[in-house]
N, C-alpha and C positions, 0 to 999 in steps of 0.2 A: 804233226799228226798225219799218221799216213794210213789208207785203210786197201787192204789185198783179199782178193778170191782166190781162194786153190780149192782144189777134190778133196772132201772129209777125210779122206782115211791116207793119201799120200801126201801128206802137207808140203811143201817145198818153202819155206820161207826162212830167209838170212837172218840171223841172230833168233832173238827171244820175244815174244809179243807179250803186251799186258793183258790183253784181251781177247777171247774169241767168243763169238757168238753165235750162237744156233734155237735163230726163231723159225718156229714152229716146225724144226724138221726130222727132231731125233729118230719121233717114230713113224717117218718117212723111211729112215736108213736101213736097207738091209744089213750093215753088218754096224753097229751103235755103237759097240764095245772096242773096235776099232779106230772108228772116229774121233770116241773121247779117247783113246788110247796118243792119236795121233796130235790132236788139240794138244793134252798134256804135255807131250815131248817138246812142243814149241812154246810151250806157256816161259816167261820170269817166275822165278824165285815164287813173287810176290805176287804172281797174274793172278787173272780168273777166268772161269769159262760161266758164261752167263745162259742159262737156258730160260725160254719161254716155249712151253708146249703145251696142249693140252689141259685145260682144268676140268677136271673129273673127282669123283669123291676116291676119299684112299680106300676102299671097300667096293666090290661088286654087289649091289642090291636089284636083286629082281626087275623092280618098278623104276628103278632108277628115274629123275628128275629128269624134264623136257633136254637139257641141254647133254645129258650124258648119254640120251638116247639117239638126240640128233648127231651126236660124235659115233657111237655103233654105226650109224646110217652111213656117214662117212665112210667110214670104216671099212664096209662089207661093200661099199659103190667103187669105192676109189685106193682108198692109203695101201691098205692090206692085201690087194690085187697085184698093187704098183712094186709094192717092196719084192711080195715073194715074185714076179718076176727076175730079179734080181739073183746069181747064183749062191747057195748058201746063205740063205735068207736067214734074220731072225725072227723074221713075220710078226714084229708088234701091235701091226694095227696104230689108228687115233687112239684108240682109245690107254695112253700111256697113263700108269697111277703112280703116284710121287714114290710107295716101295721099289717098284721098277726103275725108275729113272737114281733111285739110290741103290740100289742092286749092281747097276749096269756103270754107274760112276766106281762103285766098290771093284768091280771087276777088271776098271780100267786103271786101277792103282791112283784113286783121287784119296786124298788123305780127308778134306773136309767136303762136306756135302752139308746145304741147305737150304729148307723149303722156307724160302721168303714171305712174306704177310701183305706183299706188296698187292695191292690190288691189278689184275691183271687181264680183268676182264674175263675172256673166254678161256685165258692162260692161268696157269702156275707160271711161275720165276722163280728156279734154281739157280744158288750160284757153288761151282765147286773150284776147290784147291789144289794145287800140289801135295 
C-alpha cells in the first residue's frame, strides 16, 4: 500500500491507482471538472474516486436548516472568496448539492456516480466510476 500527493488537475503518478480521494475539497477547487477529469485518467479499470463534501439538502429552501446555513456562512467568509481567487474559477461555494457534484462527475466523463447512505456526518460520500 502506498499513498501519494500531487496537484488536482496535473496528476503525475506512474501506472494506475485504485483509489483517489477528495475530502472535503471539490467545492474548494476552482476548476472541479478538471480535477475529476484528471483523477479519472489515473484511476484502474476497476478504481474509485471517493468524495466526502458537503452535506446540504438536494434543493435550495429559503429557511434552510441551522447546518446549511452555517455552510452559506462559510461560504460567503471563506470557500467562495478563496476559489474565485483562483483564475477561471468555477466559483461553487460550500455550499455543493449532490445534482452538482453529479453534473460535474457527468462532465468529467465518470460513467457511474453515487450518492451513498453512508452516514457522514456533516458530509455526503460520493463514490464515482470510470
Amino acid at each position: 500500500m502506498r499513498f501519494e500527493f500531487d496537484d488536482a488537475v496535473h496528476l503525475d503518478v506512474a501506472g494506475s491507482v485504485d483509489l483517489v480521494l477528495i475530502l472535503e475539497a471539490l467545492h474548494d477547487m476552482a476548476q472541479p471538472v478538471a480535477a475529476l477529469e484528471a483523477a479519472r485518467s489515473v484511476l484502474a479499470p476497476d478504481g474509485a474516486v471517493l468524495i466526502a463534501d458537503e452535506k446540504v439538502a438536494e434543493q435550495f429552501h429559503p429557511l434552510g436548516d441551522e447546518q446549511e446555513r452555517m455552510m452559506y456562512g462559510w461560504s460567503v467568509v471563506h470557500c467562495l472568496p478563496a476559489s474565485m481567487a483562483e483564475p477561471d474559477s468555477a466559483a461553487l461555494g460550500t455550499v455543493i448539492r449532490p445534482g452538482l457534484v453529479r453534473l460535474l462527475a457527468d462532465q468529467a466523463g465518470f460513467a457511474s456516480f453515487q450518492q451513498t447512505d453512508i452516514d457522514g456526518g456533516f458530509f455526503n460520500i460520493y463514490v464515482l466510476r470510470p
